[in-house]
C-alpha positions as CSV (number, residue, x, y, z in Angstrom):
1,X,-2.9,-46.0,-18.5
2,X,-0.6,-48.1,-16.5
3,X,-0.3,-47.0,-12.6
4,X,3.6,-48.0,-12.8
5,X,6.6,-46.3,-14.8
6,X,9.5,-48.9,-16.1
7,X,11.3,-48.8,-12.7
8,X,7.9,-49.8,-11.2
9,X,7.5,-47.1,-9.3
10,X,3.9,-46.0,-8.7
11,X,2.4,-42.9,-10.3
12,X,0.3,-40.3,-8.8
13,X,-2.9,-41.7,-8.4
14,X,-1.9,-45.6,-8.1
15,X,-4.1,-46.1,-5.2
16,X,-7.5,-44.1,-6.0
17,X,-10.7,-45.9,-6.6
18,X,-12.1,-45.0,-10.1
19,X,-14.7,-42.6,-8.7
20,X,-11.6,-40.1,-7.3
21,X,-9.8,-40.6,-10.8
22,X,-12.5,-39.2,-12.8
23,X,-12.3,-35.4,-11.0
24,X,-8.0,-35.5,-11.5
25,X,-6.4,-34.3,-14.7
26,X,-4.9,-36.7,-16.6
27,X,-1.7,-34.9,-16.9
28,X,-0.8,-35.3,-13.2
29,X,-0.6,-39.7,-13.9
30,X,2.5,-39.2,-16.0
31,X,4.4,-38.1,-13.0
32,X,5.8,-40.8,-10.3
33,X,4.5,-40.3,-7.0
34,X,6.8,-37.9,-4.7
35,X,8.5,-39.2,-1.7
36,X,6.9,-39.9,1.6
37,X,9.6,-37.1,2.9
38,X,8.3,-34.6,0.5
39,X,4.3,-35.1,1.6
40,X,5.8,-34.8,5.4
41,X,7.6,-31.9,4.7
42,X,4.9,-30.0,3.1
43,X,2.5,-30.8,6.3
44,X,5.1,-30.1,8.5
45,X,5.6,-26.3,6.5
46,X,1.5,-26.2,6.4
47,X,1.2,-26.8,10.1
48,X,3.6,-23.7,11.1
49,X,1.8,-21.5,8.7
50,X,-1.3,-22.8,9.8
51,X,-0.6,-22.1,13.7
52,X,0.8,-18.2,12.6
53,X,-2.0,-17.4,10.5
54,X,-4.4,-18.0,12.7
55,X,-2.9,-16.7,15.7
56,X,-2.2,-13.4,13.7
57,X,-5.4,-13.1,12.1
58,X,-7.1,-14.2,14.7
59,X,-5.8,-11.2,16.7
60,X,-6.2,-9.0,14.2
61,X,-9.5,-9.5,13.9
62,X,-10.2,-9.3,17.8
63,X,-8.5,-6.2,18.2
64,X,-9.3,-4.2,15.2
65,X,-13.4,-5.2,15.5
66,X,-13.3,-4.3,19.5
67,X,-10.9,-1.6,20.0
68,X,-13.2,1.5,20.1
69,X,-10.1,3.5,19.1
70,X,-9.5,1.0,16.0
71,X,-13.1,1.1,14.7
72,X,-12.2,3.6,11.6
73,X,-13.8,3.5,8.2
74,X,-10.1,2.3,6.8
75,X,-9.2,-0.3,8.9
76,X,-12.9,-1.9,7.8
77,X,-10.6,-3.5,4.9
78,X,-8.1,-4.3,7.4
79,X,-10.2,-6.3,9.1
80,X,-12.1,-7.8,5.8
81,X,-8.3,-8.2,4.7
82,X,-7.6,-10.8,8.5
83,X,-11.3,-12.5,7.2
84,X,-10.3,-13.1,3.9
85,X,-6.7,-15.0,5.3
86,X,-8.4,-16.3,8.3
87,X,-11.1,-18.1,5.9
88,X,-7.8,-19.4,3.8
89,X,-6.5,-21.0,6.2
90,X,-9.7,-22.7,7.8
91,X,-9.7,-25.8,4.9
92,X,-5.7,-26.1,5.6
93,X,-6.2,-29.2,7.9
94,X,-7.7,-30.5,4.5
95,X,-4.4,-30.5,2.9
96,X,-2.4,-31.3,6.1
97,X,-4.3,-34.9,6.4
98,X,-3.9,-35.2,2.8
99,X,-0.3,-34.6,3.1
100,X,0.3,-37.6,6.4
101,X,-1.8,-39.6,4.2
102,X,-0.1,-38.8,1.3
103,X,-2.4,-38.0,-1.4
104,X,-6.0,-37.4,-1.9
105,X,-7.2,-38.7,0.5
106,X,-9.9,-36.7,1.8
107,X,-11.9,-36.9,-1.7
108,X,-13.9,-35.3,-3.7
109,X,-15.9,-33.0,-1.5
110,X,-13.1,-32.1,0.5
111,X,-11.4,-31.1,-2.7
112,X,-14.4,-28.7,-3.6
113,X,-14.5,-27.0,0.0
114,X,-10.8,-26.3,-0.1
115,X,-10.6,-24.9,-3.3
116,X,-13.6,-22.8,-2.8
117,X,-12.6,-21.3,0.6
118,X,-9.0,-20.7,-1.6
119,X,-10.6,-18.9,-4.5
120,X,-13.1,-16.6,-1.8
121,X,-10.1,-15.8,-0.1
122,X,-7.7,-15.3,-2.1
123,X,-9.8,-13.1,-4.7
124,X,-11.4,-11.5,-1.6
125,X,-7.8,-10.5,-0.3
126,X,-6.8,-8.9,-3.8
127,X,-9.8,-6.9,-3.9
128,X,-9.4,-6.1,-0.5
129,X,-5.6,-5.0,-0.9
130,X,-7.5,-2.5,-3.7
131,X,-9.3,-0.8,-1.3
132,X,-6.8,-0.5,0.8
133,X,-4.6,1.4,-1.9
134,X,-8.1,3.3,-2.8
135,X,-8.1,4.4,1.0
136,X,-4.4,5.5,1.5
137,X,-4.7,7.3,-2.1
138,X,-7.7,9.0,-1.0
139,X,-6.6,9.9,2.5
140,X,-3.2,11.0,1.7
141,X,-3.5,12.6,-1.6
142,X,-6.9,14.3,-0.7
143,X,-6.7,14.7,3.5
144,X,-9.6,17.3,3.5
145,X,-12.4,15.6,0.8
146,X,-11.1,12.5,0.4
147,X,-11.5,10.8,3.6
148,X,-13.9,7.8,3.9
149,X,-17.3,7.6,5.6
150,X,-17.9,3.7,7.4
151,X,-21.1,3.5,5.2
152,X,-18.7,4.2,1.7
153,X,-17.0,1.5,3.2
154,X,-19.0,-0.7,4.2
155,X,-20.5,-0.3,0.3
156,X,-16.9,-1.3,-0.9
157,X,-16.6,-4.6,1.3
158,X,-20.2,-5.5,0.6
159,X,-18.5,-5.1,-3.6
160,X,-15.5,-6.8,-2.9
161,X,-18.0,-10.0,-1.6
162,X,-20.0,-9.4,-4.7
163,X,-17.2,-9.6,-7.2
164,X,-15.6,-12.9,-5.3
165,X,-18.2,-14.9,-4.6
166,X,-19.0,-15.8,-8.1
167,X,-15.5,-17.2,-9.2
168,X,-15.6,-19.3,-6.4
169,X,-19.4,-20.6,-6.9
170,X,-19.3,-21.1,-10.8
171,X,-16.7,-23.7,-10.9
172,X,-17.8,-25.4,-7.6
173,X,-21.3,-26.2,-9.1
174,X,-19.1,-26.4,-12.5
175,X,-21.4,-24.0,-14.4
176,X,-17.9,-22.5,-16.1
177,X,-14.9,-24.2,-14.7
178,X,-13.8,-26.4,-11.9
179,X,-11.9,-27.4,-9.5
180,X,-9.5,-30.1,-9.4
181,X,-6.7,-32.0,-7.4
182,X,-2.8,-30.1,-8.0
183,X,0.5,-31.0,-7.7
184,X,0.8,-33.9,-5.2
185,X,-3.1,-34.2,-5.3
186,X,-2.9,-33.1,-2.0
187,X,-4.2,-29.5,-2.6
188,X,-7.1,-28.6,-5.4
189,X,-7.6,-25.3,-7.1
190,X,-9.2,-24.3,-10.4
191,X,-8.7,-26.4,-13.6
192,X,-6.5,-24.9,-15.8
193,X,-5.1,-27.9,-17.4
194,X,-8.1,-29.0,-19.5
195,X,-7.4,-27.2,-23.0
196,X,-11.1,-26.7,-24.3
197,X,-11.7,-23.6,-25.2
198,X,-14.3,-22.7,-22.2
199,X,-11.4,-23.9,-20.1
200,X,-9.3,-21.3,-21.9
201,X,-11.6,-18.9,-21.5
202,X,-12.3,-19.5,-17.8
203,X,-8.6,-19.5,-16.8
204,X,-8.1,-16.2,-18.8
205,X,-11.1,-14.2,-17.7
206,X,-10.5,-15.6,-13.8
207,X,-6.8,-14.4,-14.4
208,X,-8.0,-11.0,-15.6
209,X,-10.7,-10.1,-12.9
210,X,-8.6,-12.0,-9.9
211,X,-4.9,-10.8,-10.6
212,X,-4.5,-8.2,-13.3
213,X,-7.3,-6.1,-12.0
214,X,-6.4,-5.8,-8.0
215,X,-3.4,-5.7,-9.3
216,X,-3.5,-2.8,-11.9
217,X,-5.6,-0.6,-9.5
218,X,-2.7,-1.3,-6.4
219,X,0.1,0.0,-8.6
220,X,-2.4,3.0,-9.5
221,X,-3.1,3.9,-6.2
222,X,0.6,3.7,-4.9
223,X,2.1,5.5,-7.9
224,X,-0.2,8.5,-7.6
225,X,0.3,8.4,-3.6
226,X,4.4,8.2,-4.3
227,X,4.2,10.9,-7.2
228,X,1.7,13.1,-4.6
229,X,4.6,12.9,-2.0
230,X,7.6,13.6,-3.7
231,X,5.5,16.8,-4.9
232,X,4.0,18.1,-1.6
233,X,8.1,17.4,-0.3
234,X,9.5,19.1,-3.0
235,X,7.1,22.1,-2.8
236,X,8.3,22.5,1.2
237,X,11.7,22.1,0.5
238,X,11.5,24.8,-1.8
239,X,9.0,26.9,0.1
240,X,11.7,26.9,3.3
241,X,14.9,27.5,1.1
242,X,12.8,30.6,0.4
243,X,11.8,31.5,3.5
244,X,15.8,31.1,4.9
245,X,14.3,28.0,7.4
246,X,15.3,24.4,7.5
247,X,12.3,23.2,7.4
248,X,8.3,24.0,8.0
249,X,7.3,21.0,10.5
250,X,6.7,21.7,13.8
251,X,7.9,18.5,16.3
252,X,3.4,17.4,16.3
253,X,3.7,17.5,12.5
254,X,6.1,15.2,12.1
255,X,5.0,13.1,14.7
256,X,1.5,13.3,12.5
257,X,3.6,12.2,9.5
258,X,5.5,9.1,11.0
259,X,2.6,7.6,12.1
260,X,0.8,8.3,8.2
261,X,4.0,6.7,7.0
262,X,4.3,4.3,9.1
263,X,1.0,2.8,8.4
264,X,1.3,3.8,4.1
265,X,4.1,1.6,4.3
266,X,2.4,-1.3,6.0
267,X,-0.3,-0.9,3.5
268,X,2.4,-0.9,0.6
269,X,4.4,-3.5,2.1
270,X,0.8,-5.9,2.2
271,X,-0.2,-5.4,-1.0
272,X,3.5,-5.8,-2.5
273,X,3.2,-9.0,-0.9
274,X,-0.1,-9.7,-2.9
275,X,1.7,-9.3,-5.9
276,X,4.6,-11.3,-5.0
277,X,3.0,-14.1,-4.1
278,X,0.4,-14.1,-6.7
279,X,2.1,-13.5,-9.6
280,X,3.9,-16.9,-9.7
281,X,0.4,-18.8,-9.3
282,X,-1.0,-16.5,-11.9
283,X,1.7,-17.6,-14.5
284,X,1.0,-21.0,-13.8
285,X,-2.6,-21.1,-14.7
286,X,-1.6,-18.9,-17.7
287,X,0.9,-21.7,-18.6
288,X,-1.1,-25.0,-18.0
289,X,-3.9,-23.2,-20.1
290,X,-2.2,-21.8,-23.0
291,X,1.8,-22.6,-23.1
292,X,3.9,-26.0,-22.7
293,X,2.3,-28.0,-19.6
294,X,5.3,-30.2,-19.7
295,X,7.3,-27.7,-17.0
296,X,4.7,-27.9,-14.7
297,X,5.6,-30.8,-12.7
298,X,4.1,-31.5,-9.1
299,X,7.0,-29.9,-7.5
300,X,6.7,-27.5,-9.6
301,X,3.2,-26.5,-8.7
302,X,3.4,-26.6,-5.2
303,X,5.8,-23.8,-5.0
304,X,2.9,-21.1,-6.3
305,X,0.4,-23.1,-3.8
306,X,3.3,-22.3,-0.5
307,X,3.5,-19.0,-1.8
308,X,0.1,-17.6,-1.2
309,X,-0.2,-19.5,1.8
310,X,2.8,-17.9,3.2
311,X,1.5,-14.0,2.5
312,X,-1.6,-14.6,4.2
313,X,0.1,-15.8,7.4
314,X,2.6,-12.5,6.7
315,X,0.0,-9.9,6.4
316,X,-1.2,-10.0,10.2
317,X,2.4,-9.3,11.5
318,X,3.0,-6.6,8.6
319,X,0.1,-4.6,10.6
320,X,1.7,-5.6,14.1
321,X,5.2,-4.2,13.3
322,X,4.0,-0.8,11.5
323,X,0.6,0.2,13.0
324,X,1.3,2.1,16.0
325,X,-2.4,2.1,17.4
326,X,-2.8,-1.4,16.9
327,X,0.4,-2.6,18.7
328,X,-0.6,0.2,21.4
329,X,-3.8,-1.8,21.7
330,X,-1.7,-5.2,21.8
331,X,0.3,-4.1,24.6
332,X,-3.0,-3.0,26.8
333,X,-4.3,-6.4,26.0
334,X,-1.7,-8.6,25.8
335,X,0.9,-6.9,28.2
336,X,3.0,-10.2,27.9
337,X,4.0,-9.8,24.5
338,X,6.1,-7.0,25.8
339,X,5.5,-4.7,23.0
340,X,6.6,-1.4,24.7
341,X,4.8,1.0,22.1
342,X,4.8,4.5,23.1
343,X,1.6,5.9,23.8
344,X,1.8,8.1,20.5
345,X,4.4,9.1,17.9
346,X,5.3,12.5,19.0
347,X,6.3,11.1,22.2
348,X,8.5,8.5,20.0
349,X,10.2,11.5,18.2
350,X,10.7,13.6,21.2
351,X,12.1,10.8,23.3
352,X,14.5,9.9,19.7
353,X,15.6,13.5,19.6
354,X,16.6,13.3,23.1
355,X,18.2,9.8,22.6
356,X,20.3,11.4,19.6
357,X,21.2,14.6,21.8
358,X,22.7,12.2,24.6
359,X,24.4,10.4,22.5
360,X,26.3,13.2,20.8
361,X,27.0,14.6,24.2
């Protein structure tokens, strides 16, 4: 195939020795190669994500593992949750260089160790997201039984490492799948181009077990938890109209309750971000493996690519803005980030109430 199109342009590819071309679909040498703008764009974009995820991570990570206070058997995933995006984001200077040097650049190898730290982490992170769901289900529609020990735990991180590693080690010693160069060649996941039938099968089992699976078992979770609320609302609504009272809080209740909401809806807020920003990588392997590879252009591909990227450098600030404890713990450390959290949530409420009552005066 000729490395030129009629306008002489060069394709993707043009300037690879033979022993790079051999691990790159052929589908990506139809396409012309993208403009030096768009590779420098795309590092640029990389570069800020890389500097936010691993600043937010990265303090995640500190705080949550050495805060005695932050030490619970939930925020376990939390902190296997920070791994999972810090390890993403560890091969990112792969792609960067590959980007300023527009294309693949960094070969083969690198290829393999950037796609393999992508499929650890980004499976990890879905299962991860699971048992976060499992835990707010648990503690929320079950507060007496269902709350978890550190060693049950444990046993459910040690799992989620069980169930990833192996979709990330078959296709890098190519047992059952591969990985390959995307897009711009600048970034390499699985290989869900080639249209063999193990291919097939490999792209549609991996699509099960990685997507519809965390995936199935978050909306589970959350329904039940949303359906368990409107219930246990609805039964003290009507439980005070009976009783002739406005309501059957007391001030440390509801204090007890923002902060349980405030951290549900971090939770909810993460893992809706896991979906969002899977989904569209999910249809694209489902696509290049079994519908009309024609629509997925370069461009096209990177879009799914920025998109994971992009959650995993959101996820650390999610848990920032909404967890009261941790941003407590920020402030102690980090007293010039200027947080100002109050030292718990009754004191917020009481010191709203008292905002609200000066206002109306």
């Amino acid at each position: 195939m000729s490395m030129e199109d009629d306008d002489g342009l060069h394709r993707l590819g043009w300037n690879l020795p033979p022993e790079d071309l051999i691990h790159i679909p052929e589908h990506w040498f139809s396409y012309t190669e993208p403009p030096a703008s768009m590779h420098l764009l795309l590092g640029m974009i990389y570069i800020v994500f890389f500097i936010m995820a691993i600043t937010g991570n990265g303090l995640v990570l500190w705080i949550f593992s050495s805060a005695k206070v932050l030490r619970t058997a939930s925020n376990m995933f939390v902190v296997n949750l920070a791994f999972c995006d810090f390890i993403m984001f560890v091969s990112i200077p792969i792609f960067i260089y590959n980007c300023f040097y527009r294309g693949f650049a960094l070969g083969h190898l690198a290829c393999q160790i950037y796609a393999a730290l992508g499929s650890l982490s980004g499976i990890g992170a879905g299962m991860s997201n699971a048992c976060i769901a499992y835990d707010r289900y648990t503690t929320i529609t079950k507060p007496f039984d269902g709350k978890l020990t550190r060693t049950k735990a444990f046993l459910m991180i040690l799992g989620v490492w069980i169930y990833t590693i192996p979709w990330a080690v078959m296709p890098l010693i190519e047992v059952w799948g591969r990985f390959v160069p995307e897009g711009y060649l600048t970034a390499c996941s699985f290989d869900y181009l080639t249209t063999t039938f193990d291919n097939r099968m490999f792209v549609a089992v991996i699509f099960t077990c990685s997507y519809v699976i965390p995936m199935s078992m978050i909306i589970f979770f959350y329904s039940r938890i949303v359906s368990t609320i409107f219930s246990h609302e609805k039964a003290l609504r009507d439980q005070a109209k009976k009783m002739n009272v406005d309501s059957l809080r007391s001030n440390q209740n509801q204090g007890n309750q923002s902060a349980e909401v405030r951290i549900a809806k971090a939770a909810i807020t993460i893992c809706f971000l896991f979906v969002a920003s899977w989904t569209p990588y999910a249809v694209l392997a489902l696509v290049g493996a079994f519908g009309d590879q024609v629509i997925l252009t370069p461009g096209v591909t990177m879009i799914p690519a920025c998109t994971c990227k992009f959650v995993a450098c959101l996820d650390p600030y999610v848990y920032a803005i909404s967890h009261p404890k941790y941003r407590q713990e920020l402030q102690k450390r980090l007293p010039w980030l200027a947080i100002n959290e109050p030292p718990d949530d009754t004191k917020s409420l009481a010191t709203a109430t008292s905002n609200n009552e000066e206002q109306k005066i």
